[in-house]
C-alpha positions in Angstrom: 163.7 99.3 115.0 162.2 102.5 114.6 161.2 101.9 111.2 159.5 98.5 112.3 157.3 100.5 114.7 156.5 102.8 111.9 155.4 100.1 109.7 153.3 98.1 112.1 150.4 100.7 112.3 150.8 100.8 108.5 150.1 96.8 108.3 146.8 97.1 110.2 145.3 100.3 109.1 145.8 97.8 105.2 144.2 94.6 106.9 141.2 96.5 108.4 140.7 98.3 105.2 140.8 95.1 103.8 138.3 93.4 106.2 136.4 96.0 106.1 136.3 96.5 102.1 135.5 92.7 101.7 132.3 93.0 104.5 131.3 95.7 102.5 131.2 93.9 99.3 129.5 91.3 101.0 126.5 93.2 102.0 126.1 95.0 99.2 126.1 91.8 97.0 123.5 90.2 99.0 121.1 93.5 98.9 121.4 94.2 95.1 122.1 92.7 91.5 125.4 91.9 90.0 126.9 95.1 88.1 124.7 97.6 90.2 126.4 100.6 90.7 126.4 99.8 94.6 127.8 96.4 94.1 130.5 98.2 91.4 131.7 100.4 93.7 131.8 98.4 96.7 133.7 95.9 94.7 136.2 98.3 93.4 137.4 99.6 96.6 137.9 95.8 98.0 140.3 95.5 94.7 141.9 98.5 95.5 142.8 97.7 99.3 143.8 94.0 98.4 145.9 95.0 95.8 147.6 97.5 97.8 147.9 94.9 100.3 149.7 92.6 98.1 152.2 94.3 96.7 155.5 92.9 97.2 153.8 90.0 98.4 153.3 86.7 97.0 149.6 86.6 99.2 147.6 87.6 101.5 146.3 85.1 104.1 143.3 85.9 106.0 142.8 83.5 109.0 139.5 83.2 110.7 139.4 81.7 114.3 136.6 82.2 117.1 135.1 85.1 115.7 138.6 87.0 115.3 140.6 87.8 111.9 144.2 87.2 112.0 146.5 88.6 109.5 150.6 88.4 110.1 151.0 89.3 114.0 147.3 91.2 113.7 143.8 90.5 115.1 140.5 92.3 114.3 137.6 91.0 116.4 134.9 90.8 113.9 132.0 90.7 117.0 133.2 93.9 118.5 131.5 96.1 116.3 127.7 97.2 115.1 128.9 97.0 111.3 126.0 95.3 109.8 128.3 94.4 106.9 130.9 93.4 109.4 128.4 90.8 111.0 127.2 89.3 107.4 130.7 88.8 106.7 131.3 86.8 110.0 127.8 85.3 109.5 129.2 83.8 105.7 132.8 82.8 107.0 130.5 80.9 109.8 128.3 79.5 108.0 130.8 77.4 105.6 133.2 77.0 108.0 135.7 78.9 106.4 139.2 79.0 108.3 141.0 80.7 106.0 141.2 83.1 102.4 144.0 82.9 100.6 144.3 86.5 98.2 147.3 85.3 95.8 148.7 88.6 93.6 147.5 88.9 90.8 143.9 88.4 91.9 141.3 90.0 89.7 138.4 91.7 90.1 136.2 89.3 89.0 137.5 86.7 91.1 136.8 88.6 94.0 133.3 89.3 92.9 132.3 85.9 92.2 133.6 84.8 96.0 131.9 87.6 97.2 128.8 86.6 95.4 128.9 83.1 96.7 129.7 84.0 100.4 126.4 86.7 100.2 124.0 83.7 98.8 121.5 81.5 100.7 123.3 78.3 99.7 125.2 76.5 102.1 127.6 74.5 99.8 130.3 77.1 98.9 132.9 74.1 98.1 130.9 72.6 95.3 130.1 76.2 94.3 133.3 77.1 93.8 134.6 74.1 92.2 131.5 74.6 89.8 133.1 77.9 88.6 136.0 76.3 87.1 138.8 78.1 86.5 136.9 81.5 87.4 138.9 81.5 90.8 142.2 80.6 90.2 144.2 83.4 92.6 141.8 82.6 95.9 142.0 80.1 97.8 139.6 79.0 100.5 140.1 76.5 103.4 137.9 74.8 105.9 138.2 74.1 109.7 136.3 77.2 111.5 136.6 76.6 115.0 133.4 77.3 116.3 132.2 79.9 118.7 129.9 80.4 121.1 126.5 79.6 120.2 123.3 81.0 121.5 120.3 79.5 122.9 119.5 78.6 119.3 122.5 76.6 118.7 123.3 78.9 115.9 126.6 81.0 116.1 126.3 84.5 118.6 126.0 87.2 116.3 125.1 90.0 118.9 127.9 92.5 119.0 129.7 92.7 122.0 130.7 96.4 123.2 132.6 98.0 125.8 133.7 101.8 126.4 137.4 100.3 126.4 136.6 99.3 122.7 134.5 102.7 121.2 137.2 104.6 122.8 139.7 102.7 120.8 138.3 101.7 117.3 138.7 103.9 114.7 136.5 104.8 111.9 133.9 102.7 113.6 130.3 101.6 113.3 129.1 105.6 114.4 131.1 106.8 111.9 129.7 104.5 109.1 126.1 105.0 110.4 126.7 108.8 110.0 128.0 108.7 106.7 125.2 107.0 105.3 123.3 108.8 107.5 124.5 112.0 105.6 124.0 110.3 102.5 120.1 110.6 103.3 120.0 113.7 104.4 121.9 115.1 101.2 119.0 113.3 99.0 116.7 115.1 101.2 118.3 118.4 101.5 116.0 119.2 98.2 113.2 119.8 100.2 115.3 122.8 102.0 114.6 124.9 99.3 110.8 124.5 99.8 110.4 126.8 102.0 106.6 126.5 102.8 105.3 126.0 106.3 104.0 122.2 104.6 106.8 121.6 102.8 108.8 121.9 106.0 106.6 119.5 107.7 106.5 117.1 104.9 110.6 117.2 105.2 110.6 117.0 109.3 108.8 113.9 109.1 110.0 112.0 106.5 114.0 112.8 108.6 111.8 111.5 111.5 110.6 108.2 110.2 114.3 107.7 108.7 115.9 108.6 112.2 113.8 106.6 114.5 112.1 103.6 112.0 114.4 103.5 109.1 117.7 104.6 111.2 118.7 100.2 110.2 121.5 99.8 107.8 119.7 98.1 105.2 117.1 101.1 105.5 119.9 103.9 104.3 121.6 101.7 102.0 118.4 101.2 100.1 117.6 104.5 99.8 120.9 105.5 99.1 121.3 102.9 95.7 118.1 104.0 94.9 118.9 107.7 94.7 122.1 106.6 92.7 120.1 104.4 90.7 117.2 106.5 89.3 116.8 109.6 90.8 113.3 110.0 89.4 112.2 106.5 91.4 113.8 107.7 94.8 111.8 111.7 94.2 109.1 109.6 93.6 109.2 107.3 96.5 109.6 110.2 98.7 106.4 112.2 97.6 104.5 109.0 97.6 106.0 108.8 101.7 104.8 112.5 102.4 101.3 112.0 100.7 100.5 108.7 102.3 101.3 109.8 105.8 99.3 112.9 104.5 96.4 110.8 103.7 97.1 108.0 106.7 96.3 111.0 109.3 93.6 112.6 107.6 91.9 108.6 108.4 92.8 109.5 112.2 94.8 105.9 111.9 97.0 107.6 114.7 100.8 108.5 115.1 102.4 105.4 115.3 100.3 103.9 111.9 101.2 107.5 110.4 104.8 106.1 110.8 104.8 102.9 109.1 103.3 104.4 106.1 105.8 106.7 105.5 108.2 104.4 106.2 106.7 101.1 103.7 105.6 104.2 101.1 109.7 105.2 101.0 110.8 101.3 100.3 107.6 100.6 98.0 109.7 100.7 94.9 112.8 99.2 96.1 112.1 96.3 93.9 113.1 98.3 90.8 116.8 98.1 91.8 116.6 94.9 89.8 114.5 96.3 86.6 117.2 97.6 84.3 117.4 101.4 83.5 116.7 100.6 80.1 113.4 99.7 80.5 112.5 102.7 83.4 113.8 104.9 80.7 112.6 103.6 77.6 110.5 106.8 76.2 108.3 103.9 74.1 106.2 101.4 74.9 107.7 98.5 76.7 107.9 95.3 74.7 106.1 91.9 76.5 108.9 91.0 78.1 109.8 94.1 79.0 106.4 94.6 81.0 106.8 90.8 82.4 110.5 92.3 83.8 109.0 95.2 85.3 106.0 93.0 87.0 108.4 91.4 88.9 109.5 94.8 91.0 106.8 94.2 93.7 108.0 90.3 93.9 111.5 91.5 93.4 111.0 94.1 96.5 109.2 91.9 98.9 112.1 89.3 98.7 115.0 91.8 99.4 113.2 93.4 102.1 112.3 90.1 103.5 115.7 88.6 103.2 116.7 91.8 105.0 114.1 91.0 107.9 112.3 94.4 107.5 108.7 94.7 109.2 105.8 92.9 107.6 103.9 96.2 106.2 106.7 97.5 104.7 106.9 94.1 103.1 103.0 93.9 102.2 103.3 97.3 100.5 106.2 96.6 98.2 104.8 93.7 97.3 100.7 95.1 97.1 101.4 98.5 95.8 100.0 97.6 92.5 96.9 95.8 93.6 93.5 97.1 93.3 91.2 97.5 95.8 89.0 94.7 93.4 92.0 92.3 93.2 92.9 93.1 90.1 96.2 94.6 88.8 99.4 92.7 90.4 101.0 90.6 91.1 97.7 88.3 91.1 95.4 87.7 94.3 94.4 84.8 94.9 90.2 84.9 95.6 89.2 86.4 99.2 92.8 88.2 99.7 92.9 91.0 101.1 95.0 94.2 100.7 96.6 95.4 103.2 95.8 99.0 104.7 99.2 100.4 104.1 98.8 99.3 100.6 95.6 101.1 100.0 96.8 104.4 101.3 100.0 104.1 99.2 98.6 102.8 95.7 96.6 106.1 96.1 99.5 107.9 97.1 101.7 106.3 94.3 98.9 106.7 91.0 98.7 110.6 91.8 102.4 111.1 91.8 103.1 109.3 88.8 100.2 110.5 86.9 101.1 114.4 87.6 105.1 113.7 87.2 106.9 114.1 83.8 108.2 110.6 82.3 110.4 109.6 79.6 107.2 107.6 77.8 104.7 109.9 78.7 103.4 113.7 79.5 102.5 114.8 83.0 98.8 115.7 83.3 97.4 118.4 86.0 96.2 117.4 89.0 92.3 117.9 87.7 93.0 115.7 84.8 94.7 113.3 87.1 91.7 113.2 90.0 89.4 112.9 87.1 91.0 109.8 85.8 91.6 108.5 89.2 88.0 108.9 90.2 86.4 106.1 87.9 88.8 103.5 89.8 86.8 104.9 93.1 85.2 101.8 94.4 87.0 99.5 92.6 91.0 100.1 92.1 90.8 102.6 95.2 89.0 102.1 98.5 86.2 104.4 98.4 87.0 106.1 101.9 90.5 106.3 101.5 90.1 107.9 98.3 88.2 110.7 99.9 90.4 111.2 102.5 93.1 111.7 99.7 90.7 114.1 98.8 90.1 115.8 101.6 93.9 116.2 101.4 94.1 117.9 98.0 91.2 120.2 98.9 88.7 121.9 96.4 91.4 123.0 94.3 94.0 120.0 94.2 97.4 120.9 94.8 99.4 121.1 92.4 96.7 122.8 89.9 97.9 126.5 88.3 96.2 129.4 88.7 95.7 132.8 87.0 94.7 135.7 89.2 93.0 139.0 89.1 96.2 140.8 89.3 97.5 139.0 86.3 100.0 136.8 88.5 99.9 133.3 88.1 100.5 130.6 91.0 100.8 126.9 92.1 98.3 125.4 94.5 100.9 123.9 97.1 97.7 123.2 100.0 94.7 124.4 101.7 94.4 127.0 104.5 95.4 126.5 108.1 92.8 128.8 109.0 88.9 128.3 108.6 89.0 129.5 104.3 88.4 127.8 101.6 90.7 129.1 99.4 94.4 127.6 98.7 97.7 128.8 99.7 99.9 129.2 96.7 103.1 129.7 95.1 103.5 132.5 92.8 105.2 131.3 89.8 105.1 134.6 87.1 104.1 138.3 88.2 101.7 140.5 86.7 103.9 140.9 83.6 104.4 137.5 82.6 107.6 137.5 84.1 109.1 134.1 86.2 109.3 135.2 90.1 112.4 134.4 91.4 112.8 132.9 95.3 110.1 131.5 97.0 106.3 133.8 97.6 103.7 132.2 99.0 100.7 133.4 100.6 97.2 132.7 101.6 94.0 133.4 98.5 92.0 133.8 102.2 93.6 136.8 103.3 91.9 139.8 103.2 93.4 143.7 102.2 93.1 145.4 105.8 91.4 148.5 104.1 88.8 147.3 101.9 88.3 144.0 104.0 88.5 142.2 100.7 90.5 139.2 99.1 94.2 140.8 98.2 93.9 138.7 95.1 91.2 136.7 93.4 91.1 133.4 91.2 90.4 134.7 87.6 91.0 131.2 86.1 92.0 127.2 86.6 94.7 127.1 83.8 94.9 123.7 82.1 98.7 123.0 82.5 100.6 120.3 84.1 102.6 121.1 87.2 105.8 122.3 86.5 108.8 120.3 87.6 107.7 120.4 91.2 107.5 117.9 93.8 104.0 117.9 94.4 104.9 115.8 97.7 106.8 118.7 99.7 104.0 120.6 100.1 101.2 118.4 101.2 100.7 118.7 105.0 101.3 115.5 106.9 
């Protein structure tokens, strides 16, 4: 008897792992290509918990009925929970009336991804689908007869979880504990911009964790980020200093607080499209073939649609899809005469051209930020908007940031933003000391502030050297 009671906690901690693996799957199949890494490892810890499941078994029978999952003597109520992947599963099993899975051992993992695949699609004839796959799924079996649960006004199925302080008390490893992982997950990406340890560079990190925590705090929202840091980590540094510098240049516009917000927030998910361009091609160090380029025009398209499918707001829609428009209507994907780019779009195409034009790629050298405005100021008027393009700017300052200078003393320094006080000189980073030699840790100071005893600049600019940034995320430091 003893031993009986010993297993029975054993046999539902393996049928919630399973649930929860398979949910998981689910979600991440619907957000993102077959073989991405996301999907890969989501899939492989599903095969994992099944197959421990099955051993010593001939199946595993999952049994769907009301909105609850029934394995041997076991329930799991699949509404009492705020796992997003949790309700997409019950959404799918709902949706095509699916009463039961049938897991026979030896299932593979290919099997499992190709149900998984089907159940995260927009079609709504999974028995056809499945027959159409042949003899792809030979150890699953799925049968119909959902009994149907409450519906709402709408008369489609109640999806709104249900909570109770009984329930939080009692479930383990539960939806907080998932946010907060992911939530984690973030932050790690982020914690980067701890060791910029500039007064803007804190700001720039504060408010991109604020937009994340109170706009982006959604599921989808981490996940995204998430696979796109795994993906290519050059992309998600990117998308993040393209954030800070169009929230920079959305309050230099006065657009207010709230606006401020939704930039940052659309200018971190403007590239989320390139989940589905392969990392061949955003690697390849030569020029991209034609069909190459006609794979990597699709990103905006590509990005709308997930983020659409996912029901994210319209402007962070408009800018994924917009960001490589020009202000004339010319770039893509094409405008149709009299469209109009949105806002948002404006200030992040700005936002977007600078970053990538003073950042270090496989198929091309960086350029310094002079080089970069210079280039960037024959599209004012027609690929920019003309007064957001000086409010980008006003945001660089007389000296851009990002440019390298040498001083009087011999030192040399990065331009990382413009005064807080009424100077026209930058602050700055001091990168090599008067010798020549690299300055460990992080100095920076003020080229406004004046020696106490001879009431004089401490240090002067001697030169504007013509060099590229160095590996530094221009981003962090402008003030937003």
């Amino acid at each position: 008897m003893q031993a009986v009671l010993e297993a029975l906690p054993h046999e539902f901690q393996q049928f919630r792992e399973v649930v929860e693996t398979l949910s998981k799957l689910v979600l991440q199949s619907r957000l993102f290509p077959a073989r991405h890494p996301s999907v890969e490892r989501a899939l492989g810890s599903a095969f994992i918990h099944l197959d421990t499941a099955l051993q010593g078994k001939k199946s595993v029978r999952l049994i769907f009925i009301d909105g609850v999952m029934h394995w041997l003597n076991f329930e799991l109520d699949m509404t009492d929970t705020r796992d997003k992947a949790m309700h997409l599963f019950r959404e799918a099993l709902v949706k095509h009336s699916i009463g039961e899975r049938e897991f026979l051992n030896g299932v593979t993992k290919d099997e499992i991804a190709a149900l998984a695949g089907l159940l995260a699609g927009s079609g709504s004839n999974l028995a056809g689908n499945l027959a159409s796959l042949g003899g792809q799924i030979e150890k699953i079996c799925v049968r119909h007869g959902y009994r149907a649960e409450a519906t709402d006004e709408t008369g489609d199925p109640a999806i709104a979880p249900r909570e109770s302080a009984g329930n939080q008390a009692s479930r383990s490893g539960g939806a907080s504990g998932s946010r907060g992982a992911m939530g984690m997950a973030v932050q790690g990406v982020l914690d980067k911009l701890e060791k910029i340890q500039s007064k803007d560079g804190t700001k720039a990190r504060a408010k991109i964790i604020e937009v994340i925590e109170r706009e982006g705090g959604g599921t989808a929202t981490i996940l995204f980020l998430n696979s796109l840091k795994e993906y290519d980590d050059y992309t998600f540094t990117h998308s993040v200093n393209v954030a800070v510098i169009s929230a920079a240049i959305a309050k230099n516009l006065g657009l207010g607080e709230e606006f401020v917000d939704t930039v940052a927030h659309a200018a971190l998910l403007h590239d989320i499209g390139k989940l589905y361009v392969p990392r061949g091609i955003i690697h390849k160090a030569g020029k991209l073939t034609p069909s190459e380029w006609q794979v990597m025009k699709r990103h905006p398209v590509d990005g709308e649609r997930i983020l659409r499918e996912e029901r994210f707001d319209l402007v962070s829609r408009r800018v994924a899809y917009e960001h490589h428009m020009r202000h004339d209507l010319g770039g893509y994907p094409a405008a149709k005469e009299g469209f109009e780019v949105h806002k948002a779009s404006e200030i992040v195409r700005i936002a977007d051209s600078y970053d990538a034009l003073t950042t270090k790629r496989p198929y091309r050298k960086q350029i310094n930020p002079y080089q970069a405005i210079k280039l960037m100021e024959k599209g004012n008027g027609t690929e920019f908007r003309k007064d957001y393009f000086l409010a980008f700017m006003r945001v660089l300052g007389n000296i851009p940031i990002g440019s390298m200078l040498r001083l009087d003393t011999g030192e040399t320094a990065l331009v990382i933003g413009m005064s807080g006080g009424s100077g026209d000189l930058p602050r700055v980073r001091l990168l090599t000391d008067e010798s020549g030699r690299e300055v460990s840790g992080e100095i920076v100071f003020d080229l406004n502030e004046l020696d106490p005893a001879t009431n004089k600049p401490k240090r002067r600019i001697a030169s504007i050297l013509d060099q590229a940034v160095r590996d530094v995320d221009i981003g962090q430091y402008v003030m937003c």
